[in-house]
N, C-alpha and C positions, 0 to 999 in steps of 0.2 A: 124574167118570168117567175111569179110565186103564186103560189093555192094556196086558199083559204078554207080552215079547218073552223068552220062557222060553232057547231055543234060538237056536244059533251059525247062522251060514253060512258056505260055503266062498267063495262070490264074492258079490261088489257087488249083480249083477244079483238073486241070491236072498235078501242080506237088505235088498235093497230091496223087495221082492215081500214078505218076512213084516212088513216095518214099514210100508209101505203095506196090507196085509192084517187089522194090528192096528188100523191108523187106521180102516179101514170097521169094523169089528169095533166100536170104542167108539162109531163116529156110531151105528150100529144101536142100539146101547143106549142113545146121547142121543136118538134120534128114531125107537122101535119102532113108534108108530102110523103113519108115516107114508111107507108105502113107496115113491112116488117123490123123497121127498127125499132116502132114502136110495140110490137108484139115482143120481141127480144126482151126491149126493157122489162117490159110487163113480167116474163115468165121467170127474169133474172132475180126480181125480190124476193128476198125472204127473211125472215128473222130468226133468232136463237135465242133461247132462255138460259140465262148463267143464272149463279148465284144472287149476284146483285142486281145486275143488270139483262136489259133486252138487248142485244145488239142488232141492228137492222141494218142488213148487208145486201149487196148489190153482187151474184154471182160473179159479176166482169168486173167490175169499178170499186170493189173493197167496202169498206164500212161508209154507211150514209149518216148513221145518228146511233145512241144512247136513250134509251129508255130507261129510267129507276126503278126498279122491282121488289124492292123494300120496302117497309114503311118507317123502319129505324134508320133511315141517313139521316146524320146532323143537319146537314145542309140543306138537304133537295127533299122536297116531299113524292111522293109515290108517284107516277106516272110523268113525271117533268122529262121533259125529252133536252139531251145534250147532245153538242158537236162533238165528233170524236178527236182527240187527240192523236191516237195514232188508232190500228187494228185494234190494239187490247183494252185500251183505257179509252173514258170520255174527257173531256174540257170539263173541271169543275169551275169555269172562273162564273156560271151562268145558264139557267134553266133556259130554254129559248121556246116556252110553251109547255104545256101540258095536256098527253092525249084524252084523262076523262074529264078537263075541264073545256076541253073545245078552245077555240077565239084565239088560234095561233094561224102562223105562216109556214109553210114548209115548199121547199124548192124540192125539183125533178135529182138534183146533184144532193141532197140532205137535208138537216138542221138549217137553220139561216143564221147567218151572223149577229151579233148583239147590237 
């Protein structure tokens, strides 16, 4: 199961809201019989603003993705969304989409693989 994040955003805060919006999107479609699981998930997301990074965490299930919140990384431009590596760091091997450029995938579980 993955959602399609068709469309751009102009800020952080809205294409955090369509790829958080996509993530309930696919749980529904992993778990349609069973509507409080899916209300759970829904009320479990949220995000955090670091320094660098967005972390977008699942209150039950731990960290789901990295967002870049700089525009000074060498590597990743602003908004590219990473797999985490562990709780504290992302996966720098690879951007897996960018929320205000739109035209990525994101699964119920995070990031998607490369």
């Amino acid at each position: 199961m993955t959602s399609y994040v068709k469309e751009g955003s102009k800020t952080i805060v809205d294409g955090m809201t369509k790829m958080m919006d996509a993530m309930k999107e696919d749980y529904n479609a992993f778990m349609p019989s069973n509507l409080r699981m899916c209300e759970e998930y829904a009320e479990s997301l949220e995000y955090k603003v670091g320094n660098k990074y967005i972390k977008l965490i699942s209150k039950n299930n731990g960290v789901k993705a990295f967002i870049v919140n700089v525009e000074d990384d060498k590597k990743f431009k602003f908004g590219d969304i990473l797999m985490p590596a562990g709780y504290s760091a992302p996966a720098r091997n690879g951007a897996r989409g960018n929320i205000l450029k739109g035209e990525y995938a994101i699964n119920w579980t995070g990031a998607c693989y490369l």
